[in-house]
N, C-alpha and C positions, 0 to 999 in steps of 0.2 A: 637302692631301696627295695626293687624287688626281691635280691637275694635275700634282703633280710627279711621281708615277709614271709617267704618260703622255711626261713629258717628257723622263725619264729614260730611259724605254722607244724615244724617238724616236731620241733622240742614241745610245743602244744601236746600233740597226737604222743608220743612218746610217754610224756608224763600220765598222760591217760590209761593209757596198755600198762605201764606198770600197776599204773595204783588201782585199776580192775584185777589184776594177777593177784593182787595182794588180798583183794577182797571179794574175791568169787564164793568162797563158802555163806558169807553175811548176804551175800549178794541172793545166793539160791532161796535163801530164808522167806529173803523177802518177796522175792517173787510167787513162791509159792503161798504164802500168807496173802498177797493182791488175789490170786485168782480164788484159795478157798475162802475171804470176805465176799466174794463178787459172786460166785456160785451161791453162799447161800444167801447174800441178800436177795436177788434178784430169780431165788429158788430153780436154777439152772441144771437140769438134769445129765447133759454132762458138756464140759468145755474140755480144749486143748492150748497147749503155751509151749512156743518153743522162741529161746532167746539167745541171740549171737551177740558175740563181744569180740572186737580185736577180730574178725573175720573168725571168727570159731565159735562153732553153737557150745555152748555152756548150759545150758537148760535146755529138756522138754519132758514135757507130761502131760497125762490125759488123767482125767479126772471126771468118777463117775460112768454115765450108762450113756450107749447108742439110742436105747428108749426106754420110756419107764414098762414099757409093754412087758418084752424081753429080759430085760435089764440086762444083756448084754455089755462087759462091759467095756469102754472105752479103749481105744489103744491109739500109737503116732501113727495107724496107718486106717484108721477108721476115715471114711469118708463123708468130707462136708459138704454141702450145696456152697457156694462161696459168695452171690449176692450182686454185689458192685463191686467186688478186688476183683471180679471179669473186667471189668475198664481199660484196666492197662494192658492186658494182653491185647485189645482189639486193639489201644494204641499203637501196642510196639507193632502189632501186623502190618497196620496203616504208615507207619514211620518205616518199617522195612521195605514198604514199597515204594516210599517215597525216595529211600537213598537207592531203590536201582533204579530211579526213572521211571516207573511206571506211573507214578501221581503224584503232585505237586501238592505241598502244604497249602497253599493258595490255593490253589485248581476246586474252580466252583463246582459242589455235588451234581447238579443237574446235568454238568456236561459227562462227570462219568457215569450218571444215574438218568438214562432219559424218562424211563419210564418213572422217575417219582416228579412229582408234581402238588403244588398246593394249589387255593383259592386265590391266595394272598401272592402277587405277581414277584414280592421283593424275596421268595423262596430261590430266587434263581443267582440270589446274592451271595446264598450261603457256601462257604465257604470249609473244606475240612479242617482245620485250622479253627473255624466259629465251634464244629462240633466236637471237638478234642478239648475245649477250651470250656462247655459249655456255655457259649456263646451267640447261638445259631438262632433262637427265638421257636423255635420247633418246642411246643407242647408236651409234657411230661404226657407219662401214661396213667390213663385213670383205672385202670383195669387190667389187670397180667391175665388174665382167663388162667390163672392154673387149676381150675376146674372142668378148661377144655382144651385141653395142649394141644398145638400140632406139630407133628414132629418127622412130615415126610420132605423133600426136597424143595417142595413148591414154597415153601412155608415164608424162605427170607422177603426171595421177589413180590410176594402177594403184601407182605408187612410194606414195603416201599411203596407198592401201589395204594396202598390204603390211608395215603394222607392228601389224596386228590379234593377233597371236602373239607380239610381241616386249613384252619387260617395260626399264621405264627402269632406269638405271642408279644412283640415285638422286633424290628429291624436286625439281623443279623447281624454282631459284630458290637453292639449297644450297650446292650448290659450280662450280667452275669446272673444264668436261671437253670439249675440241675435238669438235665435232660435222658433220662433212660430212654426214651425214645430214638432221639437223636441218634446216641450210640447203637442203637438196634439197627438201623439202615447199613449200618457199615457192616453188616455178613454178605448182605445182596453185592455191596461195591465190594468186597473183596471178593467174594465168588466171582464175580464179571472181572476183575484187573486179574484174578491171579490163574483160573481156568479151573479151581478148586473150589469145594465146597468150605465156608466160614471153619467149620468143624475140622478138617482137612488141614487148612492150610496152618491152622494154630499149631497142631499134633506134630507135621513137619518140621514147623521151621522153628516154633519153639521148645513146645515139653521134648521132644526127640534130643534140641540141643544141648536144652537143660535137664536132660536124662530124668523128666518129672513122668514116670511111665507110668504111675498108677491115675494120673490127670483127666478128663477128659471134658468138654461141652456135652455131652452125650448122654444123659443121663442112664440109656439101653449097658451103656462100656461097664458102669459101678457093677460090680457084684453084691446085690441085694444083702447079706450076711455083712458086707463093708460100709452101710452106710447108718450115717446119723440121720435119725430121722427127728423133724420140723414138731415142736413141742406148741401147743397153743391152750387155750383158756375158754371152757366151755361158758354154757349160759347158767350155771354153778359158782362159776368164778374157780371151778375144777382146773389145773392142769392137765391137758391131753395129749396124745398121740394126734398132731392134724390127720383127718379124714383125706387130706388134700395134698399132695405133693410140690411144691415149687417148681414146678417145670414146663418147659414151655418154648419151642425150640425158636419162633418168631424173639423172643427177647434174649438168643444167645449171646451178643458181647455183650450186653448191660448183666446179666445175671445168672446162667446159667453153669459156669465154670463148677467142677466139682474135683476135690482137690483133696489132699490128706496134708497133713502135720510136717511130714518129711519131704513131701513135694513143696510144699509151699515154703520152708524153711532154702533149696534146692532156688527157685524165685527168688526170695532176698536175699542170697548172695550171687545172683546174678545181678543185681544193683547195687550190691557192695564191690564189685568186681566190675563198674564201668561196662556193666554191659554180656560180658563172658563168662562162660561155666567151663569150667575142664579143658581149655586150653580150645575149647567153640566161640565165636564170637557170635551172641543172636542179633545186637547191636553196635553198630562203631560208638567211638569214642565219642565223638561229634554230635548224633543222632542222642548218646545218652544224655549227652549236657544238655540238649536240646529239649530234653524232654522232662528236664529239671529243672529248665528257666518259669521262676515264676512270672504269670502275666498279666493275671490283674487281682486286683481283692476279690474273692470271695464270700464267705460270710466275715464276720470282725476278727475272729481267731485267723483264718485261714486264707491262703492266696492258691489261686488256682494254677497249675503248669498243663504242659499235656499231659489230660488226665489223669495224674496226682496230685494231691496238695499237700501244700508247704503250710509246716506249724512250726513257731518257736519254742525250743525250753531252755531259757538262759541265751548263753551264747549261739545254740547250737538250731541247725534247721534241720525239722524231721520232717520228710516226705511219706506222705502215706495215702493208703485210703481204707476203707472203712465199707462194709458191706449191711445191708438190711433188708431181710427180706422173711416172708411167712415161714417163722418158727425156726427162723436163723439169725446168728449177730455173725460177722468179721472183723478182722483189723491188719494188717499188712503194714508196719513203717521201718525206716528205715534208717542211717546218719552215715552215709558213705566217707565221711569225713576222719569219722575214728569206725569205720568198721561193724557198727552197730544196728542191731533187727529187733524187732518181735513180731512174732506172729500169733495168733490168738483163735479161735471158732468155738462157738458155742449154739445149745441147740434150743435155745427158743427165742423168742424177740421179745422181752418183758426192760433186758438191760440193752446200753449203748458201750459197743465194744471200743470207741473211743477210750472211753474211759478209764479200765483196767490197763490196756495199751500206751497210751501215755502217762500212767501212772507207774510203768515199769520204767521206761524213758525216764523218767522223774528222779526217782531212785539211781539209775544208774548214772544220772549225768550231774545229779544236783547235791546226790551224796546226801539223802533227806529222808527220813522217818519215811515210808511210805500211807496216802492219804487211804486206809482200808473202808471199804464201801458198808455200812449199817443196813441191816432187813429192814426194810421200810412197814410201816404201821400199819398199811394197809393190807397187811397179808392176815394178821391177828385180826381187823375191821369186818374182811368181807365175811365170814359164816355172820356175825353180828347183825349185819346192813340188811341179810337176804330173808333173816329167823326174827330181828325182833325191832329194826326201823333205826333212823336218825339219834332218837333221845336213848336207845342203848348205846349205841356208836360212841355218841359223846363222852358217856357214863364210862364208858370201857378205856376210850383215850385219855380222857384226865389222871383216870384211877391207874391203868398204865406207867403214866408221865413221871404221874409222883413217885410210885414204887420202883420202877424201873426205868427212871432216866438214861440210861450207858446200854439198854437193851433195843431197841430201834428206832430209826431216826425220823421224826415227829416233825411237823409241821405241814401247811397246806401240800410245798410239793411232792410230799409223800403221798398224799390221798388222791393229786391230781390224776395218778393211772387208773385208780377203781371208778371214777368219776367216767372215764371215758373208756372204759368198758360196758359199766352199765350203759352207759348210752347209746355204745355201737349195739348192743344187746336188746335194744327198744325198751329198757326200763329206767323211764325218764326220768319219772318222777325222783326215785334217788340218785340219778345222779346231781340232778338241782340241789335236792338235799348236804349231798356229802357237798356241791358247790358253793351253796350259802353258809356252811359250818366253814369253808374257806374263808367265807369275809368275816364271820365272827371271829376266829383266830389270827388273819390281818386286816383288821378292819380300814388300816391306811392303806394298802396296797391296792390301788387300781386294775390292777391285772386279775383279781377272782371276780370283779363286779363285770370288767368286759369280757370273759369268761363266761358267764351266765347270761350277758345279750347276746354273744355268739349260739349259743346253744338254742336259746329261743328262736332266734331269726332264723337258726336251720329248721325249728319246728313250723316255722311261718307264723307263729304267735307275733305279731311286731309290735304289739302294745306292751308286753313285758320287758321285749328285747330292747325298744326305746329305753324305760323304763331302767335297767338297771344300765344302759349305757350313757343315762345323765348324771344315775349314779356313780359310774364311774369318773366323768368328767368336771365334778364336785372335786375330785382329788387331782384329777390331772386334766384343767381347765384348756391348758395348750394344744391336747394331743386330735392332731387334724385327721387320724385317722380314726378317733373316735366320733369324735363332728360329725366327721363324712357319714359311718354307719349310720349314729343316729338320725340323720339328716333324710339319708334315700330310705329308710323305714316311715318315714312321715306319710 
C-alpha cells in the first residue's frame, strides 16, 4: 500500500511538471496581470514578483519606483525591508541549534535566558516550542519605536530585560496569539547559545549558505541607492515617502530582515530543496519536516507550524508567511510537493500581500481565471470627504455606481480603510460619517453598527457606543461579545 501511494504520489507530481511546461507562456500572463490589478488598486508605487515552478523560477519582475520622491526605478535587486518573513529565519537559527545540541525544543526560555523575567510567575513555563508556535502568552508589541531605533549591541539583552513588568496574556502552551514580541527575545538567546551576535549568526550560518549576499538584519549593510522605501498616507489622505524608517534593531527576528527579489526567491528554493542550497545543507531533512508539521489551528484559514503557516488550495498545502509592517506588504509561500514558490514585496501597506500571493497559487494549481483585485472607491471618495462632506460622498458613489459599475469595487468594505484613516488622523467626525453610510448601504449587517460602538468606546463617549451596540444586537441578538461590550460601558 505504501508503494502505491508513493506511486501514486509520483505520477501526481509528474503530470503537474508537464501540464505547467505546457502552459508557462498563459501562465506568465496571468501573473503579471495579478500584480499590475493589485498595484493599481491598492495605488502601490512599486512591487516585486518572482515565481518558481517545477524547482525553476519561471517569472520575476519589478514593477514601478523605489519611491515616488526619486522615482527610481524598481529592479530584482532593489531592497525590501521584509516585516514577519524575518520569522523563519529566527526559526531555522533556533532549529539549527537545536539539532547540534545546544537547546532543546522543550527547554524552558528562562533557563537559557536568566536575566528575562515577568510579573506573571508561569513565564517560567514558556517554552521555545510555545514561542515558535506562537503559543507562549507573551504580549504582542504595542509600539515598534521606529521613530527611535537602537541599533548598538546592548540593544537585544536590554529588549529581554524589559518584560520584568509586563504580565502574559495567558498560560503558555493554551492558546494560539501572534507574538512579535516573543520572537524578538530569541536574538539575546541566540547571541548567549551561539557566542555571536543575532545579526552574525544568521549571515553565517544562513544567507552565506544560501549565497543570499545582498541579505542582511542590518539596515547600516543596504546601500541607500538599493532600497525601497516605506510609502504612507498623509493627513490629506496624500500618499507619501514615510518620514520614518522601519527599523529598529531590538525587533530583529520579528521584522527587521532586508532582502531583494533574487535573494529571497534563493530562500524559497531552499524549502523546495528540503532544506539545501547548492549542494550546503542549512537544515537536515528531519529539522525541515519538523518545521512543516502543522500544530495547531491558527486563525480559520490557517494552522500554525514552526513559524510558518499552512494554507490549503484544493488538494495542495502551502506554507508561507506574510509580512506587515510601516509602508511595507510581504509574502513568501511555498508547495515543496510539486516544486512550487512566490515571492512578492511591495512598498506601502494600504494592501494584504496574502492576497496577490495566493492568488497566483490559485492559478497555478487550480488552472482558474485568476480573481484580479478592483481600485477600491475610496480612492475617488477621499478628495470629496476632505472638500465638501458626507452628502457629496454619497452623491459621488451612487452617480459612480450607476455609470461605472466594472470601474471599482463598491460596497461598505471598500470605505472601511478611509474610515480608519480618518480616524487614526483625529478626524472623527468623518470617520462616523463614512461609518454610518456603512449601515445605510448594509443595513442588515451587524458588523458597521458594532464598528461605530467600537469607535465611540475608544472616544470614551459610552452613551453612543452603548447605543449603537444594541443596535447592533437587534440583528445579532446571540453575539456575547456584543452583550459583553455593551454591558461593561453601562
Amino acid at each position: 500500500m505504501k508503494k502505491l501511494s508513493v506511486l501514486v504520489l509520483f505520477h501526481s507530481a509528474l503530470s503537474f511538471v508537464l501540464a505547467q511546461e505546457t502552459h508557462l507562456p498563459r501562465l506568465s500572463r496571468t501573473i503579471d496581470s495579478i500584480m499590475i490589478s493589485e498595484k493599481r488598486a491598492a495605488n502601490i508605487p512599486g512591487m516585486v514578483v518572482g515565481v518558481i515552478v517545477n524547482n525553476r523560477i519561471i517569472f520575476k519582475k519589478a514593477y514601478g519606483v523605489q519611491d515616488i520622491k526619486s522615482n527610481t526605478p524598481l529592479t530584482n535587486q532593489s531592497d525590501f525591508h521584509m516585516a514577519s518573513v524575518s520569522k523563519p529565519f529566527a526559526a531555522t537559527a533556533i532549529m539549527q541549534l537545536v539539532a547540534s545540541g545546544k537547546l532543546n525544543l522543550d527547554g524552558r526560555l528562562s533557563d537559557y535566558l536568566p536575566s528575562f523575567k515577568m510579573k506573571d510567575d508561569l513565564y517560567k513555563n514558556i517554552t521555545l516550542f510555545n514561542i515558535l508556535t506562537h503559543s507562549s502568552g507573551i504580549p504582542d508589541v504595542t509600539d515598534y519605536e521606529w521613530n527611535k531605533p537602537q541599533s548598538d549591541a546592548g540593544a537585544a539583552e536590554r529588549y529581554t530585560r524589559s518584560f520584568a513588568e509586563k504580565k502574559l496574556d495567558f498560560a503558555p502552551g493554551t492558546q494560539f496569539s501572534y507574538s512579535n514580541a516573543a520572537f524578538d527575545i530569541l536574538a539575546d538567546l541566540i547571541a548567549k547559545v551561539s557566542g555571536k551576535s543575532f545579526e552574525s549568526y544568521i549571515r553565517e550560518n544562513i544567507f552565506s549558505q544560501a549565497k543570499m549576499n545582498s541579505s542582511s538584519f542590518f539596515l547600516s549593510d543596504i546601500p541607500a541607492n538599493r532600497r525601497a522605501l516605506p510609502h504612507t498616507i498623509n493627513d490629506s489622505l496624500r500618499e507619501i515617502v514615510s518620514p520614518v524608517y522601519p527599523y529598529n534593531r531590538i525587533h530583529a527576528p520579528s521584522s527587521t530582515l532586508h532582502s531583494n527579489l533574487d535573494d529571497m526567491l534563493k530562500w524559497a528554493l531552499v524549502w523546495l530543496n528540503k532544506g539545501s542550497a547548492d549542494g550546503q545543507t542549512i537544515i537536515d531533512t528531519l529539522t525541515w519536516k519538523n518545521m512543516l508539521t502543522p500544530r495547531r489551528q491558527a486563525w480559520p484559514d490557517y494552522k500554525v507550524c514552526l513559524s510558518w503557516f499552512e494554507a490549503n488550495i484544493g488538494d495542495n498545502r502551502i506554507f508561507f508567511h506574510s509580512g506587515g509592517d510601516l509602508g511595507f506588504r510581504t509574502f513568501v509561500g511555498f508547495d515543496p510537493e510539486i516544486g512550487t514558490a512566490v515571492v512578492l514585496m511591495g512598498n506601502n501597506n494600504i494592501f494584504n500581500a496574502i492576497d496577490p500571493g495566493l492568488a497566483i497559487f490559485r492559478s497555478i494549481l487550480l488552472k482558474k481565471p485568476a480573481q484580479y483585485s478592483m481600485e477600491p472607491i475610496f480612492w475617488a471618495l477621499r478628495n470629496y470627504l476632505l472638500k465638501y462632506g458626507i452628502k457629496k460622498v454619497k452623491a459621488v458613489y451612487y452617480d459612480d455606481l450607476k455609470k461605472y459599475p466594472d470601474k471599482y469595487a463598491y460596497g461598505p468594505n471598500n470605505l472601511l480603510t478611509l474610515a480608519d484613516w480618518l480616524s487614526d488622523r483625529g478626524q472623527k467626525q468623518k470617520s462616523v460619517d463614512i461609518l454610518v453610510f456603512c449601515t445605510e448601504l448594509e443595513p442588515q449587517n451587524p458588523r458597521w453598527f458594532e464598528y461605530l460602538g467600537d469607535v465611540y468606546a475608544g472616544w470614551n463617549k459610552k452613551a453612543q457606543a452603548v447605543e449603537w451596540y444594541k443596535k447592533a444586537l437587534v440583528l445579532d441578538p446571540k453575539n456575547k461579545d456584543l452583550k459583553e461590550k455593551a454591558a461593561g460601558l453601562k
